[in-house]
Residue, then its C-alpha position, 0 to 999 in steps of 0.5 A: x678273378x672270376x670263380x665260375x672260369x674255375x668250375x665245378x664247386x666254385x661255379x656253383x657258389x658263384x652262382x649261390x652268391x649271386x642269387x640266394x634262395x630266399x632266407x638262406x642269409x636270414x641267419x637268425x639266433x645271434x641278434x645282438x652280436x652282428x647284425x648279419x645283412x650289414x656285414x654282407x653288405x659291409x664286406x662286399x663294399x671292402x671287396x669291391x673297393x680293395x680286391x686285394x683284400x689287404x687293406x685296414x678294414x680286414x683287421x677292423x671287421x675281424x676285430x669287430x666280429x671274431x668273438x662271434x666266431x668262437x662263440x657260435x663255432x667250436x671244434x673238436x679236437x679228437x675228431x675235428x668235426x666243427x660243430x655251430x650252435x646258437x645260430x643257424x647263420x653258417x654263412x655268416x660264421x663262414x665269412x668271420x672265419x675267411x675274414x679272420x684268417x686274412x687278418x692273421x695272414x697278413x699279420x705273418x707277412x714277414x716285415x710288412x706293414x702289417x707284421x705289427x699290427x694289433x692281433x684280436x687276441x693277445x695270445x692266440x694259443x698254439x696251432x689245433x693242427x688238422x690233417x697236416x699236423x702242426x703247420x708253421x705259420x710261414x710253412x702255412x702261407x707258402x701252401x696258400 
């Protein structure tokens, strides 16, 4: 669907995404770890190609990239203030974070194809909780 129909927020991203300001995407400070401009690029043409956003390629980028995440981003359990460090790519941390999150999403899909499908953790703890409390994981995808 088109994000400018909704308005308000989601105009004004669209409208980001489509014309950057000029270094807005450089994300310098993790070289080495992802090369930043292929992965826009690389979840563009997924996206552009799979809509659905439920196909292999979610699981195989997140794996490629989820390291990155928890290494750049860390929250803070009593405040629950998300503070980056190391990197001045929020664009990039924003973009694992969403892609991750589809990952586990379409793990939790009840008896699917994907309900089997190797997590990028072995154990990925229990649930940090947020302004909900501790949600479900099936609780969590009905809210969605």
């Amino acid at each position: 669907s088109d994000p400018v129909a909704f308005g308000g927020f989601w105009a004004e991203e669209s409208a980001l995404e489509a014309h950057p300001p000029e270094g807005a995407c450089d994300c310098e400070g993790a070289s080495g770890e992802v090369d930043w401009t292929t992965l826009r690029d690389e979840l563009r043409d997924e996206l552009a190609s799979d809509p659905s956003f439920s196909e292999d390629w979610v699981h195989r980028l997140c794996g490629a990239t989820y390291a990155t995440l928890f290494r750049h981003a860390s929250l803070d359990p009593e405040t629950q203030r998300l503070s980056v460090s190391g990197t001045s790519c929020t664009a990039g941390l924003a973009s694992i974070a969403a892609l991750c999150a589809q990952s586990s999403a379409l793990r939790g899909r009840g008896n699917s194809r994907w309900r089997w499908h190797e997590a990028v953790v072995q154990d990925e703890g229990t649930s940090v909780g947020d302004i909900f409390g501790r949600v479900p994981l099936a609780e969590c995808l009905r809210r969605c």
